[in-house]
Legacy VTK file of the C-alpha trace (Angstrom):
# vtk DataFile Version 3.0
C-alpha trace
ASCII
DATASET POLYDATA
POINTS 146 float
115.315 82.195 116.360
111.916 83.718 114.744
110.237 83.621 118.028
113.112 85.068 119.958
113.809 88.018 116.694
111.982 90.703 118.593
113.797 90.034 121.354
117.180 89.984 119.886
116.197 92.995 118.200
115.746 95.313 121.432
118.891 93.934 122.571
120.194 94.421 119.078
121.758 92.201 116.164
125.059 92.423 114.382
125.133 90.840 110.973
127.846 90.590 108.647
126.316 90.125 105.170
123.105 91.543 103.277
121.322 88.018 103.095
121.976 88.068 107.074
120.048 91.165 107.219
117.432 90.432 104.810
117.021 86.736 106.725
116.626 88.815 110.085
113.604 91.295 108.605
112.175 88.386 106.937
111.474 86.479 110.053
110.357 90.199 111.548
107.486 90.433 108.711
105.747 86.968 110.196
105.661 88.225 113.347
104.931 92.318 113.067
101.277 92.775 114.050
98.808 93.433 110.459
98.727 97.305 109.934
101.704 98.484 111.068
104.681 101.261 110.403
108.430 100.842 110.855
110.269 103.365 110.900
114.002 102.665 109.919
116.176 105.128 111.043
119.788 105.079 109.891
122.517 106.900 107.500
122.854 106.456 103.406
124.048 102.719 103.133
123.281 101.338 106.146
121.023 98.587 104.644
117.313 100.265 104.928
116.247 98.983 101.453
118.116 95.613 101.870
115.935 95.305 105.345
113.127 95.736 103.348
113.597 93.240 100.814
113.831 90.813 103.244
110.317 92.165 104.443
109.241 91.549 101.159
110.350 87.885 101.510
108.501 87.088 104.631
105.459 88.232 102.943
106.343 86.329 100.154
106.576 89.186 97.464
108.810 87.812 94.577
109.152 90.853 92.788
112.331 93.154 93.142
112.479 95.437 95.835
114.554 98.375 95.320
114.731 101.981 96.618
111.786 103.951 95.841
113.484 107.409 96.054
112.446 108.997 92.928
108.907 108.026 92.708
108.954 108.305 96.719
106.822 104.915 97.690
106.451 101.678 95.972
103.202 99.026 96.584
104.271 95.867 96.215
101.471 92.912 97.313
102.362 89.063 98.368
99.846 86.668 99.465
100.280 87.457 103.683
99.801 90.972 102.282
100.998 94.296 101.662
103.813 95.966 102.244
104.468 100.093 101.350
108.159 100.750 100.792
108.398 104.958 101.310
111.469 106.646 100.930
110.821 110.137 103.043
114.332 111.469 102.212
113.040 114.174 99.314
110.081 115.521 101.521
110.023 118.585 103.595
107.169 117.622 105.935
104.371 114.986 106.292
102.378 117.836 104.481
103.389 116.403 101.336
102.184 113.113 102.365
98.666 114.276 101.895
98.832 114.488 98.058
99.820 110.695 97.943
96.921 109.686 99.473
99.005 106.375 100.749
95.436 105.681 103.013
94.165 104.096 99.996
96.312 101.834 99.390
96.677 100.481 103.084
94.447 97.803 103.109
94.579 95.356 105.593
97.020 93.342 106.031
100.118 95.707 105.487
103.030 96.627 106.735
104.717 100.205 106.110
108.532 100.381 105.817
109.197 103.593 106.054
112.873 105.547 105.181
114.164 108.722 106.948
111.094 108.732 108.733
112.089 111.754 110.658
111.054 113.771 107.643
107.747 113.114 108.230
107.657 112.588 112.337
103.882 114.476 112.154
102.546 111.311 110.277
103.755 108.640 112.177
101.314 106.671 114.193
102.086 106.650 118.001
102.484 102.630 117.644
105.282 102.956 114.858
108.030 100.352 115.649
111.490 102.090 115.399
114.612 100.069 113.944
117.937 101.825 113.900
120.258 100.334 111.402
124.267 101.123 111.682
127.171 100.245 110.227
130.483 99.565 112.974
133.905 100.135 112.320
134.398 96.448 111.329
131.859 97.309 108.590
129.078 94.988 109.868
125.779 96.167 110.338
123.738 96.666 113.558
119.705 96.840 113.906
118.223 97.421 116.873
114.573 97.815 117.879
113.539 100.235 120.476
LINES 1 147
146 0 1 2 3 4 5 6 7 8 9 10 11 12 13 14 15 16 17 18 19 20 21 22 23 24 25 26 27 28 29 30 31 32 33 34 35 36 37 38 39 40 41 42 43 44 45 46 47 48 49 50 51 52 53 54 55 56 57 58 59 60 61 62 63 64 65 66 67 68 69 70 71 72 73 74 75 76 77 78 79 80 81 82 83 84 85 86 87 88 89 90 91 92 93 94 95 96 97 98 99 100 101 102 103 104 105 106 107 108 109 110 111 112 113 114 115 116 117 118 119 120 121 122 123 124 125 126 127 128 129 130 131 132 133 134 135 136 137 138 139 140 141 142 143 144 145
C-alpha cells in the first residue's frame, strides 16, 4: 500500500481508528519529497495532530507528539529528519510568522505539518501539499489529498 498511499490519498481514504490514521501518514512521511509543507485542513477533532504523530513515526521520532497550540510550533528531529508541527489556529496573519523565525530551524530534510493553515495562506509555498481531514456521519475519518 505505501507505494500506492498518494494515490489513495487523491482518491481519498476512510479510516476507522486513530492508529489507522496515524499508519496512513506514516507511510506518507517516507514518501513526501525532503523540504516540504502540508497543509491539513479540517475542523477541531478531525485528527490533524493524530496525522501528525504518525508523521512523526515514519521519520522515526519517538518522542510524544502532541498539539502545539499554546507555544504555536513544536521541532521535533528523528534520524530521516525533521519535522515542524505548527498550529496556525491563534494567529491573525502570516505576519506573525516572521517573529518565529521558523527558517532557521528548517534544515534539510524536513517536513512542515502545518494546522489551520488558512490563517497563514500568505506563507505557504506554492508547492504545499493540501490534506483535508473529515469526520462522516458514521464517525470515521476521511483524508484526502488534492
Amino acid at each position: 500500500m505505501a507505494s500506492n498511499i498518494c494515490a489513495d490519498l487523491r482518491q481519498g481514504l476512510t479510516t476507522s481508528s486513530a492508529d489507522e490514521t496515524r499508519d496512513i501518514a506514516s507511510k506518507l512521511a517516507t514518501l513526501v519529497p525532503n523540504d516540504t509543507v502540508l497543509a491539513l485542513h479540517g475542523d477541531l477533532g478531525v485528527g490533524k495532530t493524530t496525522f501528525v504523530q504518525g508523521l512523526a513515526q515514519g521519520l522515526g521520532i519517538t518522542e510524544p507528539v502532541t498539539s502545539p497550540t499554546f507555544n504555536l510550533y513544536t521541532l521535533h528531529e528523528g534520524p530521516a529528519g525533521r519535522l515542524l508541527h505548527l498550529d496556525a489556529y491563534r494567529m491573525e496573519s502570516a505576519a506573525e510568522l516572521d517573529g518565529l523565525m521558523l527558517e532557521d530551524f528548517l534544515v534539510t530534510p524536513w517536513i512542515a505539518a502545518i494546522e489551520w493553515p488558512e490563517r497563514i495562506t500568505d506563507w505557504l509555498p506554492k508547492n504545499t501539499w493540501h490534506l483535508h481531514l473529515g469526520i462522516t456521519a458514521e464517525e470515521n475519518h476521511t483524508i484526502k489529498l488534492q
